[in-house]
C-alpha positions in Angstrom: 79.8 150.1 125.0 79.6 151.1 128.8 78.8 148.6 131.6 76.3 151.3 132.7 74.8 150.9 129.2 75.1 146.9 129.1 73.3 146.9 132.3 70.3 148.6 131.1 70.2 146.9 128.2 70.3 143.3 130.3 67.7 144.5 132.1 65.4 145.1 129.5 66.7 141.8 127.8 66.1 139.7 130.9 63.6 141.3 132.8 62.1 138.2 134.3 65.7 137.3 136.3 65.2 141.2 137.5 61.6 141.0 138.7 62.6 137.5 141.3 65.8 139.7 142.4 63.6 142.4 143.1 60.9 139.6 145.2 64.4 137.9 146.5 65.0 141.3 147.9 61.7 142.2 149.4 61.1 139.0 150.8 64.7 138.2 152.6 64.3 142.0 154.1 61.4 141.1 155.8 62.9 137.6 157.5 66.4 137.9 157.7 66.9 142.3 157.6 68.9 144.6 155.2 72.5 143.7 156.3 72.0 140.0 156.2 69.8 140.2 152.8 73.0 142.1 151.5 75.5 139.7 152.8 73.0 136.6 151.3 73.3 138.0 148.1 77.1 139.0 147.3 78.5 136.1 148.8 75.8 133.8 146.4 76.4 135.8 143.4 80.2 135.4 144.5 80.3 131.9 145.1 78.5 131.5 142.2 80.9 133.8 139.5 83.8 131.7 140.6 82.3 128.2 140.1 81.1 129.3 136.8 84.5 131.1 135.9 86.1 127.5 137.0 83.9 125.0 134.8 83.9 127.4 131.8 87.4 126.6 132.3 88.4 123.6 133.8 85.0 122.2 134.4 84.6 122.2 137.6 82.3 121.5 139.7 79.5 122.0 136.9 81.4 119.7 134.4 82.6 121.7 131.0 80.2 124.1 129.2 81.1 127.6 127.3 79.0 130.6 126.8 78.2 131.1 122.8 78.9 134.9 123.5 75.3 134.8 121.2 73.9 137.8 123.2 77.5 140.2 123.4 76.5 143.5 123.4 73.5 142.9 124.0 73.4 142.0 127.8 76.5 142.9 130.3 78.9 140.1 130.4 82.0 139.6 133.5 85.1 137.6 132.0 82.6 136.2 129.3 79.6 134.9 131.6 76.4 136.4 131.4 76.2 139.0 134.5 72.6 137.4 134.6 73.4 134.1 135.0 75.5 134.0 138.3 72.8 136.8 139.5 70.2 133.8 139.1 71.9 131.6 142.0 71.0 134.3 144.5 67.1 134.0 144.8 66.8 130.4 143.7 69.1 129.7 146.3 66.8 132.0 148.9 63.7 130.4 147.5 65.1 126.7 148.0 66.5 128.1 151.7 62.8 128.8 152.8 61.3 126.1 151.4 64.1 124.1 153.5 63.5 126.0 156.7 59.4 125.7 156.1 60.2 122.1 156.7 62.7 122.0 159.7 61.8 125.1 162.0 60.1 124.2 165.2 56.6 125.4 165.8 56.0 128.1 168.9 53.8 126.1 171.3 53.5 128.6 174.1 50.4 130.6 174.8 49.4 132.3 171.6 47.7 135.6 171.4 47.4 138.0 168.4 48.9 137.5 164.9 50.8 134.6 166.6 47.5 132.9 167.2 45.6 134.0 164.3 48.0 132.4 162.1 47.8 129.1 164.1 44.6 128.8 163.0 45.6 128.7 159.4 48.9 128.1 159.2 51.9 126.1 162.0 53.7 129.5 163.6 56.9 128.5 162.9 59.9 130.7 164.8 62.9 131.3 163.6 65.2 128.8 165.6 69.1 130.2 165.2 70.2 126.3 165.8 68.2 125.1 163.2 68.4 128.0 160.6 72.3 127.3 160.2 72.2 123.5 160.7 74.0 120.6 158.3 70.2 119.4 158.0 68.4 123.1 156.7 71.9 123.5 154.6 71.8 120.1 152.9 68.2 119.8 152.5 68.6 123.8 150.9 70.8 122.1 148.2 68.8 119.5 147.2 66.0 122.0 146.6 68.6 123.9 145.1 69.6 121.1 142.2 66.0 119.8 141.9 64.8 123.4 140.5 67.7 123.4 138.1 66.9 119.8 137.1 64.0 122.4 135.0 65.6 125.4 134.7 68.9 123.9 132.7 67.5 121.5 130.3 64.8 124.0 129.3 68.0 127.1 128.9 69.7 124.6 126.8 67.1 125.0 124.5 67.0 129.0 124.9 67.6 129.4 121.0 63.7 128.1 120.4 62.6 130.7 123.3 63.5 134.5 124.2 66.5 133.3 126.0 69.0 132.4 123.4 71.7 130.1 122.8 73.6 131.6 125.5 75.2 128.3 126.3 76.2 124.9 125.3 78.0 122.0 126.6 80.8 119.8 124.3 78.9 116.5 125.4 75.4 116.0 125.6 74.4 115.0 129.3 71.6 112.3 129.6 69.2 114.6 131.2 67.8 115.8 128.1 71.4 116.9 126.9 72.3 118.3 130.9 75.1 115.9 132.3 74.6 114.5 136.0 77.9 116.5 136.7 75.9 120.2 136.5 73.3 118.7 139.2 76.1 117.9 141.4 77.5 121.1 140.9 74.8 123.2 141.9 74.6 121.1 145.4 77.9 121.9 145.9 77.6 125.5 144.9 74.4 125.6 147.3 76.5 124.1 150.4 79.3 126.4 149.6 77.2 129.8 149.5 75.0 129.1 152.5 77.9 127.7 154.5 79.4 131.1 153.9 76.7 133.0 154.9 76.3 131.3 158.2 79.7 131.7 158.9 79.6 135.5 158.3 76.2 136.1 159.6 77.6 135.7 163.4 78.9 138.9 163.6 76.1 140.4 162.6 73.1 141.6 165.1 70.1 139.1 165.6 67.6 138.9 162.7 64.7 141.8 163.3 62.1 138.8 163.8 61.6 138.2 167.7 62.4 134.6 169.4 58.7 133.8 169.6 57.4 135.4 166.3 55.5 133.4 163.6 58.0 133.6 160.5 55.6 131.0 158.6 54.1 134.3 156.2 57.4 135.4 155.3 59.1 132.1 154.6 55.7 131.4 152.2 57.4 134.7 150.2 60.2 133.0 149.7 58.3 129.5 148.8 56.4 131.1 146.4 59.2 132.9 144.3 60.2 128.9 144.7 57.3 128.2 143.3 57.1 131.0 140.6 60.3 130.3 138.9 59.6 126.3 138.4 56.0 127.5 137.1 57.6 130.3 134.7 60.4 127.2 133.7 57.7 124.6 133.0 55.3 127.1 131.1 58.4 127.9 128.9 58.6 124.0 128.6 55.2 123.2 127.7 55.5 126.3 125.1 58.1 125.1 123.0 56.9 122.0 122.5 58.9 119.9 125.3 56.0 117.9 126.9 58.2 115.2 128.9 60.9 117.4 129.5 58.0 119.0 131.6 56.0 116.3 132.8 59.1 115.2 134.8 59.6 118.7 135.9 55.9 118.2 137.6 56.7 114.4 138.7 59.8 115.8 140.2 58.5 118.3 142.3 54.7 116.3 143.3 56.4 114.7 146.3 58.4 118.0 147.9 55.0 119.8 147.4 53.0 117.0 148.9 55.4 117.0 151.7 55.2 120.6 152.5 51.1 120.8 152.1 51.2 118.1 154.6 53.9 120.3 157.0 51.7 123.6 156.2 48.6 121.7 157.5 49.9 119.9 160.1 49.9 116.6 158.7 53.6 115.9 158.6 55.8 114.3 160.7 57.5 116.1 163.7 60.8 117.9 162.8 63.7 117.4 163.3 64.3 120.4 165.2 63.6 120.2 169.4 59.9 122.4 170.1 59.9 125.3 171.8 58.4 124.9 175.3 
């Protein structure tokens, strides 16, 4: 069968992964332009092939797991991973870099006219610092966001034969995360750290962002946020669905005090950054 043919056909297999890459795609255009947007998502989806060709092999950094091959010809697959699986890195990594930045980008506190000020009213008009944006704070903090979504999205995969997924994967030991070892966790941090690292370091040579030194970015990093927000709700739905209730109550419990935190930021009830303010 054709990869032009297995790509349709993974499409219409997996159409949920394809809707988030297409809001992934939308939303980074509008903060961080067409070039960068590009750049974002082939050196993720990069980054992200190779890890996953390395623990299927040697098992690292994810510790050892194997694809089932359950779903061969009927989804595209690259060296025997899903093409869909390494494509999912991209926007949750996105997602968990705007929820990052919502917390650490300094708020404008000139004089505020027009969208600037009508979105103070509502909402802190946060500007798109280039210090903080590609900080060792906003690319850590983007990791741990990173890991804690997958701390629902893995355990409830491994269970993909009792939803529309599949038993696309498996893992020789049973990890004490609900059958996910520690090691996976740990590997998606990395892979976060690796992939935004990257994209910092190649982003220099590229012209500034289309977003102006004193514009409000708050709207569009909410975009990002809530594709965030829309994969954990579509994971813990599945959850709930196939019978899994404390596999997703600590889903929830996991993500109550990052949610808290960033109603308190988005209402100005959180503590200063820890970013300098623009003057």
């Amino acid at each position: 069968m054709d990869t032009l043919t297995l790509l349709i056909k993974t499409v219409e297999l997996r159409p949920y992964v394809f809707l988030f890459l297409v809001i992934f795609f939308f939303s980074a255009k509008a903060l961080i332009g067409v070039k960068r947007t590009g750049l974002f998502f082939g050196v993720t989806w990069a980054t992200a092939f190779a890890c996953e060709f390395s623990s299927t092999r040697i098992g690292v950094p994810f510790g050892r797991y194997s694809y089932t091959g359950a779903t061969v010809g009927q989804e595209l697959y690259l060296a025997d991973i899903p093409f869909m699986d390494s494509l999912s890195f991209t926007f949750l990594l996105y997602a968990s870099y705007c929820l990052a930045l919502l917390f650490l980008l300094p708020t404008h506190q000139g004089n505020r006219t027009g969208k600037t000020a009508a979105t103070k009213r509502i909402l802190p008009p946060l500007v798109f610092d280039p210090i903080v944006r590609s900080s060792w704070p906003t690319r850590l903090l983007t990791a741990l966001f990173f890991a804690f979504i997958d701390v629902v999205i893995d355990p409830v995969a491994l269970r993909g034969d009792r939803w529309f997924l599949g038993k696309i994967y498996d893992y020789p030991d049973a990890g004490i995360h609900f059958g996910v070892p520690i090691a996976n966790y740990i590997g998606w941090m990395i892979v976060g750290l690796i992939a935004l690292s990257l994209f910092v370091s190649c982003e220099r040579g590229l012209p500034p962002p289309p977003v102006r030194r004193d514009e409000s970015v708050t709207l569009k990093l909410l975009g990002g946020c809530g594709l965030y927000y829309g994969v954990l709700a579509f994971n813990l739905s599945v959850t709930f669905w196939i019978g899994e209730p404390l596999l997703g109550v600590t889903g929830v419990l996991i993500h109550v005090p990052t949610t808290v935190l960033l109603l308190l930021r988005l209402f100005g009830r959180a503590p200063a950054t820890l970013s300098h303010e623009w003057r």
